[in-house]
C-alpha angles and dihedrals in degrees: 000000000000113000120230118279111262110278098037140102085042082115092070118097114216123109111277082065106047108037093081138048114270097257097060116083109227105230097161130063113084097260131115128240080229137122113236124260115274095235092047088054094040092058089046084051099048099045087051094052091048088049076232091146099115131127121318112269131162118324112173089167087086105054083040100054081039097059094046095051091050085045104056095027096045118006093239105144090207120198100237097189086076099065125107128179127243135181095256128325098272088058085044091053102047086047089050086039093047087058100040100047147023118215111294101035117125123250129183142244141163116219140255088040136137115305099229090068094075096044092048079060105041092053085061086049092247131141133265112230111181117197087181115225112254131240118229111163113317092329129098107220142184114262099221084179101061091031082061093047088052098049093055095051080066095270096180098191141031123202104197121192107207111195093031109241109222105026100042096226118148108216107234122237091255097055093048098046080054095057087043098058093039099047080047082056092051113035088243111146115213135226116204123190110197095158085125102052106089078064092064127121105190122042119307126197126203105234081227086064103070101082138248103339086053093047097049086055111026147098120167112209112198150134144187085244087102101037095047106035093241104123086134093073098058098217115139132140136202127224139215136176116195143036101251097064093038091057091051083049092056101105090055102124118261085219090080089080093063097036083073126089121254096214083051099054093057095039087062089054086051092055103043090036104036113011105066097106086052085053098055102059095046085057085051091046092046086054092050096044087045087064105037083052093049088053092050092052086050096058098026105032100016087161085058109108120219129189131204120279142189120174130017124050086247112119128212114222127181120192101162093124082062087062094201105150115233093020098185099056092045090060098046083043103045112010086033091226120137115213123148124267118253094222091069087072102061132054094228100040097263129149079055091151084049131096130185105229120208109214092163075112134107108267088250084063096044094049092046091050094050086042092057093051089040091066090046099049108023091042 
């Protein structure tokens, strides 16, 4: 999997490319400098050159492609008559969100976690509970301590981020067994976002695949929108496991279903079923870019702080030792270069010394980016 040359794909016109003038390098929007997988264009294609673009039917070839991946990557025997399709994650959250709770129950997060998370409860008038991520070491971990506090102040709902976006960590097994069997103890349903996790270089496990306690209290929301650079289709599904959460689940609106593309949905199959070679070698390009970034950092921002990661191409940055306030609008104003800021991921502004790197790029993008910062806060 080799990334564009610096300079291309500013032609695209998604987002990330057109939310800021020409001469700032977006470094920021989860989306990858790569090219799509072949299976993935040949179905578009395909679909395209068959006029087959109408409304959103059965497709069993997603829970099925899907059961076979989590199968072989991760041993997780899914049951794929649970799962049901939704336009992207965050639409399958606040539906999930809108059944579980009324305005004024406590949900769960752990910060620093993707933004989005707060806004998704905030749109269903919940409340934001933040048990922070600690630091040991150069590793972000789960507080079982203060998830269990939480739990206890009545806490209804936990959206769990695994892997973490934007630290990269992959929660262990242990860690998350012990959140299953607390959140069992407590009532508490879980959320968990795994939409990561096919990004991930060390061994991943499905929150689902840990047994009774995690099915009595879990649903897994994910797509292959992440993995596979295709946020653009809006094809995404959620997962349960066992009866006791699905019947919880029971007033989410049919309507979901057909709310989701129809290109998407077998996109999807075609990821999951089709495109794992491509993925791995994304993975195995992440890794190298990852390197060749935290290098860069080393020679050009050697105050600049990294963690350890293991999944996502979102990188953790910590440039607090520069002491620039608002770090993040200093670098798109003066080193035009777009990250995201580190208060987004926390529900008091905090990380504000902190920035979420993008290094899904080719390496002559990466260097350019870090050189750029490098003017503005080293001097």
């Amino acid at each position: 999997m080799n990334a564009d040359s610096f300079g291309n794909f500013a032609n695209r016109s998604s987002s990330k490319w057109r939310r800021y003038p020409e001469d700032v390098l977006p470094m920021h929007v989860a989306e990858m400098d790569f090219e799509v997988a072949p299976a993935i264009r040949d179905r578009i294609k395909d679909l395209t050159n068959r006029s087959d673009l109408g409304y959103t039917g059965p497709i069993p070839e997603v829970a099925k492609s899907f059961e076979a991946f989590a199968l072989d990557r991760w041993g997780w025997q899914i049951a794929a008559e649970q799962l049901k399709l939704a336009t992207d994650v965050g639409v399958a959250a606040v539906e999930i969100l809108r059944v579980l709770t009324k305005p004024g129950d406590k949900v769960l997060v752990n910060s620093p976690v993707y933004s989005s998370f707060y806004h998704w409860i905030e749109e269903v008038h919940a409340e934001v509970v933040d048990a922070p991520l600690v630091l040991r070491g150069d590793d972000w971990v789960l507080d079982l301590s203060a998830i269990e506090a939480a739990f206890k102040d009545g806490v209804k709902v936990y959206m769990l981020c695994s892997p973490q976006n934007p630290v990269g960590r992959v929660h262990t097994a242990k860690e998350l067994t012990a959140v299953a069997e607390l959140a069992d103890k407590y009532g508490v349903t879980v959320i968990s976002d795994e939409i990561h996790a096919p990004l991930s270089w060390v061994p991943f496990t499905p929150y689902l695949a840990l047994g009774p306690a995690a099915h009595r209290t879990g649903v897994t929301i994910t797509s292959s929108s992440k993995a596979w650079n295709v946020a653009g289709l809006k094809a995404a599904f959620l997962l349960t496991q066992g009866s006791e959460v699905q019947a919880r689940l029971k007033g989410m609106p049919d309507a979901m279903h057909w709310r989701t593309s129809l290109v998407g949905a077998f996109a999807m199959e075609s990821a999951f079923g089709h495109s794992v070679d491509w993925l791995d070698e994304v993975v195995e390009q992440i890794q190298d870019n990852l390197s060749f970034f935290q290098h860069e950092m080393s020679q050009k921002l050697p105050k600049a702080k990294l963690f350890n990661m293991e999944s996502t191409y979102l990188v953790w940055v910590d440039l607090s030792a520069y002491r620039v306030d608002k770090v993040q609008q200093v670098l798109l104003q003066q080193a035009k270069v777009a990250v995201v800021p580190g208060e987004d991921h926390a529900p008091e502004n905090e990380y504000s010394n902190f920035v979420r790197f993008n290094i899904a790029s080719s390496k002559a993008r990466i260097s350019e980016a870090v050189s750029r910062m490098s003017k503005v806060l080293e001097g």
